[in-house]
C-alpha positions in Angstrom: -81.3 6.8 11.6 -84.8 6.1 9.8 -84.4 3.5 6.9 -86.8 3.9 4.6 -87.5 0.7 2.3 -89.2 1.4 -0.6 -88.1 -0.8 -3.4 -91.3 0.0 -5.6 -89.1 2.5 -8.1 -86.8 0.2 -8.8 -89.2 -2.3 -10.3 -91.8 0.4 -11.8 -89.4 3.0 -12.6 -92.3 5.3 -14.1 -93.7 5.2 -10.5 -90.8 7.5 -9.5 -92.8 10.4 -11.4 -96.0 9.5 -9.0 -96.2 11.3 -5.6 -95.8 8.7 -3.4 -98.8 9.7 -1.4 -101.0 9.7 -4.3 -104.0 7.4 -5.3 -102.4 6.1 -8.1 -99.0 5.0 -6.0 -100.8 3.6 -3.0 -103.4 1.6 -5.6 -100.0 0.1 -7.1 -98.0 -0.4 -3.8 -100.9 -2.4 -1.8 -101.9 -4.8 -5.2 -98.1 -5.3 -5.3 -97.8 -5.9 -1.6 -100.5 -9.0 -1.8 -99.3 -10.2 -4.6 -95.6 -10.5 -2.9 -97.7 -12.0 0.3 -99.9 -14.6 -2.2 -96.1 -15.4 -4.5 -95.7 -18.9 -3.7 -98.9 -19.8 -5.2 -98.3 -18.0 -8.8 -94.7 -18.8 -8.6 -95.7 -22.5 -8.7 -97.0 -22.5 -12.0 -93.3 -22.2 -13.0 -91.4 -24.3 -11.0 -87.3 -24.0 -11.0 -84.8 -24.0 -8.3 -84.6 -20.2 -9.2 -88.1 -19.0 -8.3 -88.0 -21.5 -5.2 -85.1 -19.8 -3.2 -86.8 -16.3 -4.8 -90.1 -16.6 -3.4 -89.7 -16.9 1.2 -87.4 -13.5 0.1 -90.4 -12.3 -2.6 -92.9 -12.6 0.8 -90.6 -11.1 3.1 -90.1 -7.4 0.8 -94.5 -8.1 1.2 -94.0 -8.4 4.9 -92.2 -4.7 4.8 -94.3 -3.2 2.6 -97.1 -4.1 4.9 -95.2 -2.6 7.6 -94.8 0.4 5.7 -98.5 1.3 5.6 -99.3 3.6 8.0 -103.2 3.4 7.5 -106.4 1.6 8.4 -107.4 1.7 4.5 -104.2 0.3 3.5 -104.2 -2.8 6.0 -107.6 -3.7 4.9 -107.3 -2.9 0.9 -104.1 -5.0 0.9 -105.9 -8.0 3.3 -108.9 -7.5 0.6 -106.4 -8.5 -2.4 -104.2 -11.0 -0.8 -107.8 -13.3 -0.1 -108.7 -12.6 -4.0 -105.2 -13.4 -4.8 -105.1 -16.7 -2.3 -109.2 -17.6 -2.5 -110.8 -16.3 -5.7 -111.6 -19.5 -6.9 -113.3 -21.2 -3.9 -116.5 -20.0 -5.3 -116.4 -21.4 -9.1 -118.0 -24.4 -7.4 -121.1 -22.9 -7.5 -121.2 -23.0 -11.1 -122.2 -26.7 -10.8 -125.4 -26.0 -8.9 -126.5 -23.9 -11.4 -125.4 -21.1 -9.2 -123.1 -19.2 -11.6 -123.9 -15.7 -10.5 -122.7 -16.4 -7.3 -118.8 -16.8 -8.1 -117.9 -13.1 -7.9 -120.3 -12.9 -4.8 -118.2 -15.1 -3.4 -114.8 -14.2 -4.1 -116.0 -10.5 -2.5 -116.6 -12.5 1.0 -113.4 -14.1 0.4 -111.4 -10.8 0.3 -114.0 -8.8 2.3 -113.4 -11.3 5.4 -109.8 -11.0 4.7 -109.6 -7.8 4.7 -111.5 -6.8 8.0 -108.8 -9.6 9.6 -106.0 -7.3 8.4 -107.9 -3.9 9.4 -108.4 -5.6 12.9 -104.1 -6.4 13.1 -104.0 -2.4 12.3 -105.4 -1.9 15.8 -102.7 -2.5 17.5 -100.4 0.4 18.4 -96.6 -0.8 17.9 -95.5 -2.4 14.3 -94.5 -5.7 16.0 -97.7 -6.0 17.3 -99.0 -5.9 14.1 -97.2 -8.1 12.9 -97.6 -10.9 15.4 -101.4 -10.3 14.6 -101.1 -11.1 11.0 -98.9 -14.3 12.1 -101.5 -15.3 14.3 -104.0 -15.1 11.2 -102.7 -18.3 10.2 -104.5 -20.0 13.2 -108.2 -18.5 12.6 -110.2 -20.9 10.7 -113.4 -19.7 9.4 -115.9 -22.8 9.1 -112.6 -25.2 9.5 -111.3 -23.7 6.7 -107.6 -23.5 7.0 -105.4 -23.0 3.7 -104.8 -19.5 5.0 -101.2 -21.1 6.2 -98.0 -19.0 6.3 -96.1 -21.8 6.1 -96.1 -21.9 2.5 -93.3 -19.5 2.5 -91.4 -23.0 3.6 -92.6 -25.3 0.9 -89.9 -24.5 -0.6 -86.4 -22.5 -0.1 -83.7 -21.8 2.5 -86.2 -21.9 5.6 -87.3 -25.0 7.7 -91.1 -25.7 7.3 -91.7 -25.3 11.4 -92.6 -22.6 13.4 -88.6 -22.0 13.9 -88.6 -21.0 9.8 -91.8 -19.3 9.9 -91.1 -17.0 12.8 -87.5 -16.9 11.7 -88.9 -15.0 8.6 -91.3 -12.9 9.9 -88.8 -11.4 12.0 -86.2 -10.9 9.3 -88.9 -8.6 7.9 -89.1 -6.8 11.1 -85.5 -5.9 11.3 -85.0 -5.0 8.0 -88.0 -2.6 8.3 -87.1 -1.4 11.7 -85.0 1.7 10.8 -84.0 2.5 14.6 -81.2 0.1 14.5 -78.2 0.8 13.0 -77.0 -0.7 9.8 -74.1 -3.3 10.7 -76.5 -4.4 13.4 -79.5 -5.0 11.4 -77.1 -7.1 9.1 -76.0 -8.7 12.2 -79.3 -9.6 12.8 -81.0 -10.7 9.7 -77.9 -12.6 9.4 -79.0 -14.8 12.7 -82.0 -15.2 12.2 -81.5 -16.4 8.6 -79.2 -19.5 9.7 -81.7 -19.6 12.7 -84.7 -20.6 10.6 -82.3 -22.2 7.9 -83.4 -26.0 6.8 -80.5 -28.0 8.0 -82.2 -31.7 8.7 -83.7 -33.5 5.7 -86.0 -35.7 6.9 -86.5 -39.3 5.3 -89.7 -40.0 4.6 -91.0 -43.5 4.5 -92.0 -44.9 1.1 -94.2 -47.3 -0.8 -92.0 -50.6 -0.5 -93.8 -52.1 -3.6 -94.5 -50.9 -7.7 -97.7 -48.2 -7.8 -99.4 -46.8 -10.3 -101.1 -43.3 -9.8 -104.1 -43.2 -12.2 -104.7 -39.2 -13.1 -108.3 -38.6 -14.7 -109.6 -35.5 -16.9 -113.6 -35.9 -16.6 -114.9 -32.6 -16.4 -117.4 -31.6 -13.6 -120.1 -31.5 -16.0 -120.1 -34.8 -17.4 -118.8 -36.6 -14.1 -122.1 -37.3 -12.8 -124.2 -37.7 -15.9 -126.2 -40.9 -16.1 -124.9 -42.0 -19.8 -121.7 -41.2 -19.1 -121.0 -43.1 -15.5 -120.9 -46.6 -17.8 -118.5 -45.3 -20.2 -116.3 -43.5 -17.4 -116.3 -47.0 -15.2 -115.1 -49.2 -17.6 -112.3 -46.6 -18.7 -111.4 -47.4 -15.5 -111.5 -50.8 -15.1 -109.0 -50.7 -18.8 -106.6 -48.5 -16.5 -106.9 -51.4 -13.7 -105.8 -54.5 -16.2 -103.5 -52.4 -18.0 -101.8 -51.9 -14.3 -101.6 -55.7 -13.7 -100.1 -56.0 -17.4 -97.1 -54.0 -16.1 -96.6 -56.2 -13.4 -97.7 -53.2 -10.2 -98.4 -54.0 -7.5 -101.0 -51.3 -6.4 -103.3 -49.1 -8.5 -104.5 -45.8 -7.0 -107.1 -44.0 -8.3 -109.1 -40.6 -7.7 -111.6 -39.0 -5.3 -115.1 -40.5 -6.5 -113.6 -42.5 -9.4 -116.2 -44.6 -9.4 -119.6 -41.6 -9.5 -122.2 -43.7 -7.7 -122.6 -46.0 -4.6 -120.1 -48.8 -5.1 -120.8 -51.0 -2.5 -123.2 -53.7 -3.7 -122.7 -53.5 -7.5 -121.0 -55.9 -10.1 -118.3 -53.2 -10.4 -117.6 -53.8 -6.8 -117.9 -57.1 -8.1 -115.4 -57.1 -10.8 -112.8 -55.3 -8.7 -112.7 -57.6 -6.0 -111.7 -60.4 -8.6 -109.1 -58.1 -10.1 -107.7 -57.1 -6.5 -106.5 -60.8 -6.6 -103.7 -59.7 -8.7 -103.1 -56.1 -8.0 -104.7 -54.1 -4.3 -107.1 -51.3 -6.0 -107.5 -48.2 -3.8 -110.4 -45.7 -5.6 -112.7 -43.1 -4.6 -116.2 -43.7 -4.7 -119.4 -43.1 -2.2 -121.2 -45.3 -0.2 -124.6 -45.6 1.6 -125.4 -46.8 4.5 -128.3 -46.4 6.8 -129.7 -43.6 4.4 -126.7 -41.9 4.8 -124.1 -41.3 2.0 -120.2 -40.9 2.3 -117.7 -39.7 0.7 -114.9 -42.5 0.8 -111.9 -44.7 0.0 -112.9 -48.6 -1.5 -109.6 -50.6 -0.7 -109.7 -54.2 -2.7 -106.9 -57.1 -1.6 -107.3 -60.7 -2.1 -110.8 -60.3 -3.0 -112.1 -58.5 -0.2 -113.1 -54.7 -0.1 -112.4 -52.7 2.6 -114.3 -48.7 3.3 -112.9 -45.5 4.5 -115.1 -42.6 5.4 -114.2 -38.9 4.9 -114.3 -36.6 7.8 -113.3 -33.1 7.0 -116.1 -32.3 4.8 -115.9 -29.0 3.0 -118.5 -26.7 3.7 -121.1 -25.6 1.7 -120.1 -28.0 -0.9 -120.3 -31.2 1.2 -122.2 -30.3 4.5 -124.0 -27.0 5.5 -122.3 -25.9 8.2 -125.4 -23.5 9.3 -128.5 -22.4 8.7 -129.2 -26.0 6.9 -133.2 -25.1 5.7 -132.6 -22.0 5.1 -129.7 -22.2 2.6 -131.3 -25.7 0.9 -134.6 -23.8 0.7 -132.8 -20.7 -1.4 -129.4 -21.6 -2.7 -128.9 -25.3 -2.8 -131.4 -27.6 -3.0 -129.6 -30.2 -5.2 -127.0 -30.2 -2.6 -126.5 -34.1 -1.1 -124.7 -33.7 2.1 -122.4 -36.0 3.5 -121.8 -37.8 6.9 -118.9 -38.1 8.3 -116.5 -40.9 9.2 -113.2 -41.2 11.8 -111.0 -37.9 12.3 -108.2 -40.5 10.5 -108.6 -43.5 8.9 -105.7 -45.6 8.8 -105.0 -49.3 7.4 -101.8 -51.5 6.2 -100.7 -52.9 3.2 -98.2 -55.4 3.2 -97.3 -54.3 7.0 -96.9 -50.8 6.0 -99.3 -48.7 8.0 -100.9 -45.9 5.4 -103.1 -42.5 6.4 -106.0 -42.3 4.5 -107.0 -39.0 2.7 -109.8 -37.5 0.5 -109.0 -34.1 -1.2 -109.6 -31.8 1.7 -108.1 -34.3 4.2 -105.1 -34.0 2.5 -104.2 -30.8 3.9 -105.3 -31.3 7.6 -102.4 -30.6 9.6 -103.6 -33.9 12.1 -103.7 -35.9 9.2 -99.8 -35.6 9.0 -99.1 -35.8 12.7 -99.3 -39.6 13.2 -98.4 -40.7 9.7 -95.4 -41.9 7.5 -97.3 -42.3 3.8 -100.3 -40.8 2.7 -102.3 -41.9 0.1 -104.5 -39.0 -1.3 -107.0 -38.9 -3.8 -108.9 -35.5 -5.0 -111.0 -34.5 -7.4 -110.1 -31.1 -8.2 -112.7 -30.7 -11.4 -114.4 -28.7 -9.4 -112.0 -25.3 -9.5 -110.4 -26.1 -13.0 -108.7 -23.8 -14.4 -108.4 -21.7 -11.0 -104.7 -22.0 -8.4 -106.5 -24.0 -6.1 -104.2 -26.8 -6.7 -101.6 -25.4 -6.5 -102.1 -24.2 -3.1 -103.3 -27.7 -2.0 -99.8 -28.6 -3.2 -97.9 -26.3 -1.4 -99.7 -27.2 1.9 -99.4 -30.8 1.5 -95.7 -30.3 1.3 -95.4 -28.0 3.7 -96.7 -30.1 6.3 -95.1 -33.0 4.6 -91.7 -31.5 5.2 -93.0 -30.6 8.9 -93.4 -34.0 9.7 -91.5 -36.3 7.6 -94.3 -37.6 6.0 -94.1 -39.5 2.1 -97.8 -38.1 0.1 -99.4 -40.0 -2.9 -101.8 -38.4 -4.5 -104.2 -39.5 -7.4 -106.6 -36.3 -8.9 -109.2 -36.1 -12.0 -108.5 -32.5 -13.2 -105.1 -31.9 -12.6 -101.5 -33.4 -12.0 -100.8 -36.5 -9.9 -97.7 -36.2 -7.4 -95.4 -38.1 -5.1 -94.5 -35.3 -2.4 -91.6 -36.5 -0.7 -90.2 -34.0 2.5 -88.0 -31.0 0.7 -84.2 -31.6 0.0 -81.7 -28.9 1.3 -81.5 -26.0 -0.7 -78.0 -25.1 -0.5 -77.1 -28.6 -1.8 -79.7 -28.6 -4.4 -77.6 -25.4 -5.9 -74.5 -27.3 -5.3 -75.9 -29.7 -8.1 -77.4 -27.5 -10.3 -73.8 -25.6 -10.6 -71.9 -29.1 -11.0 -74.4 -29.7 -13.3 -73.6 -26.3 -15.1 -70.2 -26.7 -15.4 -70.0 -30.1 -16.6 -73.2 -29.5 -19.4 -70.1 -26.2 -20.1 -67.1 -28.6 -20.1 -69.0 -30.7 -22.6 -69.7 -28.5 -24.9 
């Protein structure tokens, strides 16, 4: 017996009146398909315990409905919208190097590329196929770029943030859609592989053993780098540093190019070494050497600085992967790019050993592999008012709950957090209904 999923109706009950293989239906079916497939990141806006066990199910219905389509158009209309919906903002950068007419250019290559990757998966003949294709999207990286990662559906909810939770999912899709098995089987099924993929360990994460203070910045991209206002921004800074040793922390961390200039050799590099004599000062700044320049961590202890380069550069914004002339010649030619430093920079503070991270590092699955505590700074200024934090988020804690690893992380732009590895969901409602019924009692 065929079962045929099509929840659409019940949430857009005036869609009942459309024929479902009309223009109209199909528009509505494959924008609400990538937006069930693109959730977590839109859902994350509002976070609640509510919305977190929703949204693995919310991509799973997206999953099906993907399955459902039976045509080349639809695969690549609905791969088109879920790279809008995921990577619309990557190109409000631009705006910076005076390049504004370039944003929606850019967000059409986003979706464009994505798009031809999911009318490719439609090649295959069987629907499993398929779907194993769009898994295996997750591992192509255009340019090294790599926040097209399923395993967002695990930030948060019942499944384990491994490939076990991941593939777990996926295949609860395929069941459900699979209309050739009977009923109590499918249940059967779904059933298994839901306590298959289910987050039973909660990993402890190693933490800072000492007070911290996460500095969190709002200097707009425009002004960051303005001459007259580097002074004014620096010594803001420096207030945020004494104010820290007032409360008695022990460790100060500040944002991804805090400090707007070459540090190294300046009386600001000056004045913090004195002040790291009392607190240890970790800040973002850039650094020249050899006439080349680097993006890079300044760590200050007992009056001594210490440098860390960044690796993963982002491209087009802080190397040219390609074509270097060419694009400097006709698109950027303000564009400083940067060198690059060790794949991971590591160091220790009070014997604890701490993994290094700048913005884009922070989401580098090798980054987490060796590591306990992260200390991240970012500058996301550049894509304000855009989800690309948010997305940064959910990838530093997926691969935080992945590998037990304990993230700090320091921003201008947007919110600081402490990303610890997630706490079982099951026991999380347990709480929240305790919590109900004595807030009831009390009443």
């Amino acid at each position: 017996m065929k079962l045929k999923l099509n929840f659409l109706p019940y949430f857009f009950p005036f869609s009942k009146k459309f024929d479902p293989n009309s223009t109209i239906f199909k528009i509505i079916k494959t924008f609400f398909c990538a937006f069930l497939l693109s959730n977590p990141i839109y859902f994350s806006f509002f976070e609640n315990i509510f919305l977190e066990t929703l949204s693995p199910f919310l991509a799973i219905w997206g999953l099906i409905l993907l399955l459902q389509t039976k045509n080349a158009k639809g695969y690549f209309w609905t791969g088109f919208l879920t790279g809008l919906f995921w990577f619309w903002w990557v190109g409000l950068s631009a705006i910076y190097f005076d390049l504004s007419y370039l944003v929606p250019v850019i967000a059409l290559i986003m979706g464009l590329v994505y798009g031809v990757l999911f009318r490719i998966c439609f090649l295959f003949k069987f629907d499993f196929l398929r779907l194993c294709a769009i898994f295996a999207l997750s591992f192509i990286h255009p340019l090294g770029f790599d926040w097209f990662e399923w395993g967002i559906y695990t930030s948060y909810g019942f499944f384990d943030s491994s490939f076990r939770g991941i593939i777990c999912l996926f295949l609860i899709a395929y069941f459900i859609y699979e209309g050739y098995i009977s009923r109590y089987y499918k249940m059967t099924i779904v059933l298994i592989l839901f306590f298959t993929g289910f987050h039973y360990e909660e990993k402890a994460a190693t933490t800072l053993p000492f007070s911290y203070k996460l500095i969190n910045t709002n200097i707009s991209q425009e002004q960051k780098f303005l001459q007259e206002k580097l002074l004014l921004n620096s010594n803001a800074l420096l207030s945020e540093i004494s104010r820290a040793i007032l409360e008695k922390k022990e460790l100060i961390v500040l944002p991804e190019t805090a400090f707007a200039f070459n540090l190294h050799g300046t009386k600001y590099e000056e004045f913090l070494k004195e002040l790291s004599h009392k607190i240890i000062i970790i800040t973002g700044a850039f650094y020249t050497k050899d006439e080349e320049t680097y993006n890079s961590t300044y760590i200050f202890r007992q009056g001594k600085s210490y440098i860390f380069n960044k690796h993963f550069l982002v491209p087009f914004g802080e190397e040219i992967p390609f074509f270097k002339e060419f694009v400097k010649k006709y698109f950027l030619p303000n564009i400083e790019e940067f060198a690059r430093g060790p794949v991971q920079s590591q160091y220790k503070l009070n014997g604890v050993l701490i993994t290094n991270a700048i913005c884009y590092e922070a989401t580098k699955e090798q980054n987490y592999k060796n590591s306990k505590i992260i200390i991240a700074l970012s500058n996301n200024a550049w894509f304000k008012h855009s989800s690309e934090y948010k997305l940064q988020k959910l990838l530093m804690q997926f691969y935080a709950n992945k590998y037990g690893v304990s993230v700090y992380h320091a921003t201008n732009g947007k919110e600081n957090a402490v990303i610890l590895p997630k706490k079982r969901l099951d026991l999380r409602w347990l709480e929240e209904v305790k919590g109900w019924k004595k807030s009831l009692f009390e009443s």
